[in-house]
C-alpha positions in Angstrom: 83.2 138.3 81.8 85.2 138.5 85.2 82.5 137.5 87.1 82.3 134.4 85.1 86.1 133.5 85.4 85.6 134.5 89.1 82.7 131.8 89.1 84.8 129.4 87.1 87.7 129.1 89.9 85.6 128.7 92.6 84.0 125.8 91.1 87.5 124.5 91.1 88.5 122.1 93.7 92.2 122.6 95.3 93.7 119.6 93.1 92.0 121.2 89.5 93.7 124.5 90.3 97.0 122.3 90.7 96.4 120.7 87.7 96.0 123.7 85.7 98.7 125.0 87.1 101.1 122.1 86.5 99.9 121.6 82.9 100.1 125.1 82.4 103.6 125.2 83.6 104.9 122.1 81.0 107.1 118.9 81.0 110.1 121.4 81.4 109.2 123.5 83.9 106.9 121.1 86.0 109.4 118.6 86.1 111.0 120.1 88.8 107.8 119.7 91.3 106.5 116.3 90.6 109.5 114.5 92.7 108.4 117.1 95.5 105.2 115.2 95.8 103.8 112.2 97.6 102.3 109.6 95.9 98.8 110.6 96.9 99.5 114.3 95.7 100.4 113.0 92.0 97.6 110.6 92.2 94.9 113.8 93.1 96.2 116.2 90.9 96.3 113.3 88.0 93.0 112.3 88.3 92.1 116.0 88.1 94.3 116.5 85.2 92.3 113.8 83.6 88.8 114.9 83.4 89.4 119.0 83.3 88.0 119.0 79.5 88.9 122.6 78.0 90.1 125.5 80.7 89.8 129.2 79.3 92.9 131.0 78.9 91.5 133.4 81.3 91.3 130.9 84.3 94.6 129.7 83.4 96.2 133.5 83.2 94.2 134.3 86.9 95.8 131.1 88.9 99.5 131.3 87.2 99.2 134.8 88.7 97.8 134.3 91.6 99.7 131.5 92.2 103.1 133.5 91.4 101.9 136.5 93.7 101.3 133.9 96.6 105.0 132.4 96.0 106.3 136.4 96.3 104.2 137.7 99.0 105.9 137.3 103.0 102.7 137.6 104.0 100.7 135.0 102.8 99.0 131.8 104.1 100.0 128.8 104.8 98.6 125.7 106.0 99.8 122.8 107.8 98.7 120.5 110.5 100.3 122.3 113.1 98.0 125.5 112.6 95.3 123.4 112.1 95.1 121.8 115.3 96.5 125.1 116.8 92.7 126.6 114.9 90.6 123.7 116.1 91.7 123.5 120.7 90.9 126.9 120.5 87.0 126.5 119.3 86.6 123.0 119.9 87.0 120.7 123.2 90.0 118.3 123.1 88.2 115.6 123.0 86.6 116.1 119.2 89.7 117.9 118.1 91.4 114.7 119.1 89.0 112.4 116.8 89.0 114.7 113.8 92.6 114.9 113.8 93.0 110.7 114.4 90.6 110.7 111.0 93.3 113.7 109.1 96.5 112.2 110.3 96.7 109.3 112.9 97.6 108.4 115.4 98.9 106.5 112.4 96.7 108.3 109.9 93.2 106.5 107.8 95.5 107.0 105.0 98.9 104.9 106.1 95.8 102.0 107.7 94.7 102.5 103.4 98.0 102.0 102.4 98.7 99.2 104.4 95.4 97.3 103.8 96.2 97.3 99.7 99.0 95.3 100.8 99.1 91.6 99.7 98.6 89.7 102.3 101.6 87.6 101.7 104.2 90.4 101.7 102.5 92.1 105.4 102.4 88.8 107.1 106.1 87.7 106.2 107.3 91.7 107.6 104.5 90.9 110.7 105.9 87.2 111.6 109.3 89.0 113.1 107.4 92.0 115.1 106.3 91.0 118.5 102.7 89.5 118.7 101.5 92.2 120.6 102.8 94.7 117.4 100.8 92.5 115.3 97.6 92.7 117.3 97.6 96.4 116.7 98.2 96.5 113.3 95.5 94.2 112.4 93.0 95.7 114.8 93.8 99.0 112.6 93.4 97.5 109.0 89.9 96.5 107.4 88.8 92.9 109.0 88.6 91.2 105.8 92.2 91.6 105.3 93.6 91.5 108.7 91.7 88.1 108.3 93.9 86.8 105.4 96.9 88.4 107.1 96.3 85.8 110.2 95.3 83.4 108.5 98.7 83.2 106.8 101.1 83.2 109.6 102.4 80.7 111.6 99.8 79.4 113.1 100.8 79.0 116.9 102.1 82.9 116.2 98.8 83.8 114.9 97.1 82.7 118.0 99.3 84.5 120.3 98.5 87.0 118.1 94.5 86.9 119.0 94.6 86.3 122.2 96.4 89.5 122.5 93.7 91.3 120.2 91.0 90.0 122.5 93.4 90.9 125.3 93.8 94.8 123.9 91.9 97.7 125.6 92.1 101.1 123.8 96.0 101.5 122.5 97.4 104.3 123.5 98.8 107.3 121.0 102.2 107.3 121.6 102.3 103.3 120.8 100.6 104.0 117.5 102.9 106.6 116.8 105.7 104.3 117.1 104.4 101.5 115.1 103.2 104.3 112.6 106.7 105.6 112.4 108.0 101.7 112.1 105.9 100.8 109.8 106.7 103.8 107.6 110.4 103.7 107.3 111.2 100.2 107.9 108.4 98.6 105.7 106.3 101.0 103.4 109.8 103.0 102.3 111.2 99.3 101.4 108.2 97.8 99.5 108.0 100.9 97.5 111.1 101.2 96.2 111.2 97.1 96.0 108.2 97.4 93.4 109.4 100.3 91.5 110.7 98.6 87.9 113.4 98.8 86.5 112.9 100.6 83.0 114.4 97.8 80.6 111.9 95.2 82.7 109.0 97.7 81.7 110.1 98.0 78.2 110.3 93.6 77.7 106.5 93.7 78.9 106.0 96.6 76.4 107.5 95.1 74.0 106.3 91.6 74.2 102.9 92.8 73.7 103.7 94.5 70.5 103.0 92.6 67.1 105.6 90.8 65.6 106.1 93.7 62.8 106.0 97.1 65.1 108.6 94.6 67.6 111.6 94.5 64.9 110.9 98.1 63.9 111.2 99.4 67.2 114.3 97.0 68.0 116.0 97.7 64.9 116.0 101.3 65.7 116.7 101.2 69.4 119.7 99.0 68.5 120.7 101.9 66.4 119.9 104.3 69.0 121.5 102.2 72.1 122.9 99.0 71.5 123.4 98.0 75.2 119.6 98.6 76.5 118.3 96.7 73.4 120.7 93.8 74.7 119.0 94.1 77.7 115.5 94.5 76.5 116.4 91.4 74.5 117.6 89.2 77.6 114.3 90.3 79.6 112.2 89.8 76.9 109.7 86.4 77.1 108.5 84.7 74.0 106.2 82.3 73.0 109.0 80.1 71.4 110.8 80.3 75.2 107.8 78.0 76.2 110.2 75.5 75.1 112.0 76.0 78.4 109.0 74.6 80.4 109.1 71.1 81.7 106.1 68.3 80.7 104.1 69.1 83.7 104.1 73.2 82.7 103.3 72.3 79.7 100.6 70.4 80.6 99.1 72.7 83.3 99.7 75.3 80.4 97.5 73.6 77.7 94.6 73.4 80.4 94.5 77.1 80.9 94.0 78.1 77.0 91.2 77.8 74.6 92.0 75.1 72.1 91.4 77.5 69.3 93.9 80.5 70.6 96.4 77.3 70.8 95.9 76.1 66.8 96.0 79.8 66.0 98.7 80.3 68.0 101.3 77.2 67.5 100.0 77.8 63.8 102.9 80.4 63.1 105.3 78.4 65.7 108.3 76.5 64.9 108.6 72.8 64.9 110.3 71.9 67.9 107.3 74.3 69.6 104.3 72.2 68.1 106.0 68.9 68.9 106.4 70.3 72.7 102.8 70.4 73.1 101.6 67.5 70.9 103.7 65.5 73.0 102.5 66.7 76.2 99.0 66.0 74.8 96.9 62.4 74.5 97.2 61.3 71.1 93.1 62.0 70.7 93.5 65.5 71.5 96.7 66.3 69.5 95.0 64.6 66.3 91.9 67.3 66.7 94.1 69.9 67.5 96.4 69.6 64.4 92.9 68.8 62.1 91.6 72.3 63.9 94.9 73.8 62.4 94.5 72.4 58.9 90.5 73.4 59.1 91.8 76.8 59.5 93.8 77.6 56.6 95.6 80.5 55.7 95.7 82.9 58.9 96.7 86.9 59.4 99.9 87.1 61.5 98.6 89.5 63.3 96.2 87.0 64.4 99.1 84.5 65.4 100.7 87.0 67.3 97.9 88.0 69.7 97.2 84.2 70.4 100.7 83.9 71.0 100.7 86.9 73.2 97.9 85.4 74.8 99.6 82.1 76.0 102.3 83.9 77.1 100.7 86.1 79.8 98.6 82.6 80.8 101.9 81.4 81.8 103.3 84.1 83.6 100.1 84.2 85.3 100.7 80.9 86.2 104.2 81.3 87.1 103.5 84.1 89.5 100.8 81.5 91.0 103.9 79.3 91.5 102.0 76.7 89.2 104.6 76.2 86.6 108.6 77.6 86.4 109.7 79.7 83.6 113.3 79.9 82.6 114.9 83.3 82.6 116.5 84.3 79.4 119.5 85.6 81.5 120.6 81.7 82.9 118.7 78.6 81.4 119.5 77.6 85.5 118.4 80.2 87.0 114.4 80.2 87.5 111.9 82.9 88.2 108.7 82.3 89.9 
């Protein structure tokens, strides 16, 4: 039997043993040492955590106490880059040590050049268009060509040619210059985009909620606004409903009603209000709202349930469009104030 749990955990890959530790340890006591990790740790160990299956009490006894003995002991192990590199110059010339750590951790590291490729495109080139040109050319000699394409192709375009001429210009940059765009890059513009895109918690909770059915939507909102009275208020502002269409102006409406099915709209103004249906019959031809309210009488009695995912549906088609700047939703907060 040991020599099968010994077999067991050395099948197991460094971010499985994590896993099982950190789901051994609990929500309460492995709190504490998820904020200690990157984003790329919680991702690893995650996606281990995921596809584990069923771990025998056995394994999980041998790494929480192997794992508490290597906490307690002065003399164990640790690795780092720094003894790693100090390993490699002293069985390997400079010259490969030099490529294998460039591939590990830079000059600005394969995984920051990641990072910043699964940046839209949008977001890098308005942080690029205030570096110097010559900054520019080595970023997007660093990132994958297809998107170092779209980067130059949306800046300014008498920037982005200064910007190529110094990329055809560039010889082989050297690693103190990475390290100091690495080191820019990281604090000034990765730090700020990530904690620009975290959301705020009542913002996540309006998507939740407006993708609930009509019926589990009060429940939960009656309760909360037992609960806490002030983050159902603001739930409530954030929230975007399918009868806050009637914010959008005639040409969103229009742009609207060509991105849905005609049958997802009958089903869906089927449960609206009045003032709703006469928004979009009288953004329609007079042909097209006739067959549209004889689709609605052909239907007949409908489940609400029904109504409410076709409502749901139109919904997220206009924020899609709104976030493609092709229409303008009104905020709940301030019918001035628009959101894109």
């Amino acid at each position: 039997m040991a020599s099968e749990v010994a077999q067991r955990i050395n099948d197991l890959s460094g971010p499985e043993k994590a896993a099982i530790i950190m789901l051994a340890l609990g929500q309460d006591h492995g709190s504490q040492l998820w904020p200690l990790m990157d984003d790329e740790e919680i991702r690893d160990i995650s996606m281990a955590m995921s596809s584990l299956g069923k771990i025998e009490p056995e394994v999980i006894e041998f790494l929480v106490v192997d794992f508490a003995t290597q906490m307690s002991t002065t003399g164990s192990i640790v690795g780092s880059m720094d003894s790693t590199e100090r390993l490699l110059r002293d069985i390997l010339p400079d010259d490969r040590v030099d490529n294998i750590l460039e591939e590990i951790r830079g000059p600005a590291g394969r995984t920051m050049w990641d990072k910043l490729s699964n940046v839209n495109e949008m977001v890098l080139a308005n942080y690029l268009r205030n570096e110097y040109p010559q900054t520019v050319a080595v970023v997007l000699s660093k990132i994958r060509s297809e998107h170092a394409a779209r980067v130059l192709s949306s800046l300014p375009e008498d920037f982005a040619l200064e910007v190529v001429m110094r990329m055809l210009r560039m010889e082989s940059v050297q690693k103190d210059i990475l390290d100091k765009v690495e080191r820019t890059l990281r604090v000034e513009f990765m730090n700020n985009l990530a904690r620009t895109n975290r959301r705020d918690s009542h913002e996540l909770m309006a998507d939740i909620f407006n993708n609930l059915d009509r019926n589990a939507e009060g429940r939960f909102m009656a309760s909360l606004e037992e609960r806490n009275r002030d983050a159902a208020e603001k739930i409530k502002a954030l929230m975007f409903t399918f009868e806050d269409l009637l914010r959008l102006d005639p040409g969103g409406v229009q742009t609207l009603i060509r991105g849905v099915e005609n049958n997802r709209l009958a089903l869906a103004l089927k449960g609206s209000s009045d003032a709703i249906r006469d928004l979009f019959f009288s953004n329609m031809s007079e042909r097209a709202a006739k067959i549209l309210r004889e689709d609605m009488d052909a239907m007949g009695p409908v489940r609400l349930r029904d109504v409410d995912e076709s409502q749901s549906e139109i919904v997220a088609t206009a924020k899609d469009l709104a976030d493609r700047g092709e229409i303008m939703l009104a905020d709940n907060k301030d019918d001035d104030e628009l959101i894109y």
